[in-house]
Structure formats: structure tokens, C-alpha cells
C-alpha positions, -999 to +999 in steps of 0.1 A: +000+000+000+014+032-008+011+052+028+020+086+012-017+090-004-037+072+024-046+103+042-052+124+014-079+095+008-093+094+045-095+135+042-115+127+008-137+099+021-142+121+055-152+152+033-174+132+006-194+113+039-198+148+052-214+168+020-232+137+014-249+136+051-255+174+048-274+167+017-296+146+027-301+159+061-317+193+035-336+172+017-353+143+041-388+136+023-414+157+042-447+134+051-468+155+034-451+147-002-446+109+009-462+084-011-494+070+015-493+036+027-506+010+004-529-016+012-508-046+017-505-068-010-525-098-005-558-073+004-556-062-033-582-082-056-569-107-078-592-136-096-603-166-084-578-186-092-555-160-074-539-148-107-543-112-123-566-106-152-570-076-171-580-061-203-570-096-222-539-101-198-531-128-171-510-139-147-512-176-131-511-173-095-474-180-092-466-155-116-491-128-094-469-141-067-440-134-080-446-097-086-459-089-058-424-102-039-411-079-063-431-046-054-423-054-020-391-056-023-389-024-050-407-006-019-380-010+008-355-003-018-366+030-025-367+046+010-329+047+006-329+057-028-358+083-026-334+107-003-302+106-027-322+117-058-338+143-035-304+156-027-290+154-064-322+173-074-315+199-047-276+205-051-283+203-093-316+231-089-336+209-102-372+209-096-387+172-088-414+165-105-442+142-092-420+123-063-455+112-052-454+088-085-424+071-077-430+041-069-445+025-098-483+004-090-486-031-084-512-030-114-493-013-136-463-037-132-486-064-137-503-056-168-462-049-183-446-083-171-477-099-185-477-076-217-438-091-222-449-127-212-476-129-242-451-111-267-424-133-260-437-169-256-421-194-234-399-161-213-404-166-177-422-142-146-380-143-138-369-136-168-393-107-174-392-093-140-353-085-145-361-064-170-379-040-153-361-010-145-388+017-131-408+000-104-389+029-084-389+062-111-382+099-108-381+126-132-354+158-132-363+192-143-348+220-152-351+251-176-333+243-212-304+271-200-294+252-171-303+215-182-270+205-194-252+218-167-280+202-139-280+166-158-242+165-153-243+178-123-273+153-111-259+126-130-223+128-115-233+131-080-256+095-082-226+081-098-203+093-071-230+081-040-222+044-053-247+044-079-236+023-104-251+034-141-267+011-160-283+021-189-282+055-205-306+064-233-305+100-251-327+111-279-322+148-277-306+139-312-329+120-325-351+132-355-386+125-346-406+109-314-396+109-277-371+138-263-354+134-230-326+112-215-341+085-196-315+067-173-315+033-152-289+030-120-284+002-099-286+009-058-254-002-044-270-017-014-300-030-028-292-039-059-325-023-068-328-010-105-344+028-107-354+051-135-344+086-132-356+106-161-342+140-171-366+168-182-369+203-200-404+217-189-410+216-227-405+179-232-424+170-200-452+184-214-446+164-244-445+132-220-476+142-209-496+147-237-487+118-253-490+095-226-529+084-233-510+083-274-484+063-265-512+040-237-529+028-270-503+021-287-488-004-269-517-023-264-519-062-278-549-055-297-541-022-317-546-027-352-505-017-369-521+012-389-533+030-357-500+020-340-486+040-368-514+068-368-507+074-329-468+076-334-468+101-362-491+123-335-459+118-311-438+126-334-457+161-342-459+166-305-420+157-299-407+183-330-421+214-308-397+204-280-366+227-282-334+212-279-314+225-249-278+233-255-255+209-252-278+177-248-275+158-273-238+155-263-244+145-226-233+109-219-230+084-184-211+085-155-180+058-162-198+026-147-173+014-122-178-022-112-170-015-077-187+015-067-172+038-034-197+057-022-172+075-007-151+085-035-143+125-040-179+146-054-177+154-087-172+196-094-209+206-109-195+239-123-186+222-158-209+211-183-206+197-223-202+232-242-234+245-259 
């Protein structure tokens, strides 16, 4: 071990556990923007034969099982995770929008994993379950002037808490359809995927509008010319988003296979050039 840099590393581990603490000691999750408590899982109605049924989509009752292990667990996951994004957000000026949302139903989970089992015959409740990545979700905001500089910002300071980055997709370059850069991070303790999504007010608004758009489209039975009728309606939607500065360019964290959670901040003054 080389002793001449270990207490230049105790003075950084000291000084990252100490801006981290503060920032989350700001930014604790008040009750009155806390997500209520849900009614425990077995209360919730299923089908007779204890499986899920909905608009032309099942589960058996071992599959039903299944997810609902996984919503549990997705819920204890987040109550570590929830106050790290909430300190990113703060530190990065971002505004978070709809933290009441972030934990994803047990319905809506449902009708997905059950949506991927009938388009993928033979996959397993497993297999499809691992690729979920926003049973815990959040969405970033900030004006187009100060987005590149708040998603690096944001971005660098999850990565530096241990967060290990594990998907990265940015369309802020792409010609038609969805604007924004959606992201997926692993929890280091957890191992819990999570969706953080980062936002323009603009392209939000685009999200929202073509939500319901975007709801039909995906279902099983949509005939493929109104699948192509609602995405050319996205697409118009999506080409009235303005393209902040600089974000096309923005890219991940480095993924580091063994995340420190007590590695050095990252400086937030610096940003991809506009």
C-alpha cells in the first residue's frame, strides 16, 4: 500500500461522507409529499384462481406471486434511494417533479410483465421481472439554459454516492418521437434497479400529452395502422420540444464495477459546451 496518499484519501472519504450527510439531512422527504401507505398486498383483488386478469392479460397465481415479492421488495429499496435523488435534485436546482409517483403500482407492473410474457412466448415471470427497471422512477427538471449543466451535475453526483449506471438512453438527437434522456442505475445496497428521467419543462409536457397516445399504442390489440397513426401524432408533438444546449452530447457516469460511495464529489461547475 502506498502510505504517502492514504490520508489524502481518509481526508476525501471524510469530506465526501460529510457533503453527502449534509445533503440529505436538507432534503429528508417531508410526510406531506410521501407516497401514502398501500394496502398490503394480499388485500388487493386478484381472480379466483389468485392470478391477475386484465383487459385480455393474465397472470397464473405463481406469476401474481411473484410480482408482488417484487413490489415489496422495490418498496423497501426505494426509501434509501428516494433521499439521494432528492439531494442530487436539490444540489443540481432541479425541480422534482411528481416524487408522489415514484414508486410504480402493483397494477401497472402487472399488466407490463404480462404484456412481455404474451409477446415473448415461453420467457419466464423471472426472466421478465429483471427487466424492469422503473418499479422505483423519478423525473429531473430544469429550464433548457441550465439542463446540461443540472444533468451533469445530477448525474455525476448519483454516480459518485455508489450508484452504479446502467443504462443511459438519449434522444435529444434523435429526428422524430420521444425527447429526453431516460436513465436506469443500480442501488449499491439494494441492488435495486431505478429510472431517473431527465426533463426540459418543454419535453415533460410532451410526456404528458402523449401519454394516453403512447397507452394505445402499446396495447396487444391495436390494429398496426393505428399504432402507426398514434406515433406520427408523437412525433408532431415531440418536434415542438426545443433542444437544450449541449444535450445531445451529454453521456453516463464511467460505470465502475465496484462502486465507493465515498469517492471525491464530482465539481458541478462544468458542463458539455453548448
Amino acid at each position: 500500500m502506498n502510505t504517502h496518499r492514504t490520508p489524502r484519501r481518509l481526508v476525501s472519504r471524510a469530506a465526501t461522507a460529510a457533503a453527502l450527510a449534509t445533503a440529505l439531512g436538507l432534503t429528508a422527504v417531508p410526510t406531506a409529499t410521501a407516497a401514502p401507505p398501500a394496502a398490503p398486498l394480499a388485500a388487493r383483488p386478484t381472480g379466483l384462481d389468485g392470478g391477475w386478469h386484465r383487459d385480455g392479460l393474465h397472470l397464473t397465481a405463481a406469476e401474481n406471486k411473484k410480482v408482488d415479492g417484487f413490489v415489496a421488495r422495490a418498496r423497501r429499496a426505494e426509501r434509501t434511494i428516494s433521499p439521494e435523488v432528492r439531494a442530487a435534485a436539490r444540489i443540481s436546482h432541479a425541480e422534482l417533479v411528481g416524487f408522489d409517483q415514484r414508486l410504480k403500482s402493483p397494477d401497472s407492473l402487472k399488466r407490463k410483465v404480462a404484456t412481455r410474457l404474451r409477446e415473448t412466448p415461453g420467457q419466464t415471470v423471472d426472466a421478465a421481472l429483471r427487466t424492469i427497471n422503473d418499479a422505483v422512477r423519478f423525473t429531473l427538471q430544469w429550464p433548457a439554459g441550465t439542463y446540461s449543466q443540472g444533468v451533469h451535475t445530477a448525474a455525476g453526483l448519483l454516480s459518485a454516492w455508489g450508484n452504479d449506471s446502467a443504462r443511459w438512453t438519449n434522444t435529444w438527437n434523435r429526428p422524430a418521437g420521444y425527447k429526453a434522456i431516460n436513465s436506469v442505475w443500480r442501488a449499491p445496497r439494494s441492488g435495486q434497479l431505478f429510472e431517473v428521467q431527465f426533463h426540459t419543462p418543454e419535453s415533460k409536457a410532451a410526456q404528458l400529452e402523449t401519454h394516453k397516445l403512447y397507452e394505445e399504442q402499446r396495447l396487444p390489440g391495436t390494429p398496426p395502422a393505428r399504432v402507426r397513426e398514434l406515433q406520427e401524432q408523437q412525433n408532431a408533438i415531440f418536434a415542438a420540444v426545443p433542444v437544450p444546449p449541449g444535450a445531445e452530447r451529454l453521456t453516463a457516469p464511467a460505470r465502475r464495477l465496484s462502486p465507493d460511495p465515498a469517492r471525491r464529489l464530482p465539481a458541478p461547475a462544468h458542463a458539455p459546451a453548448g
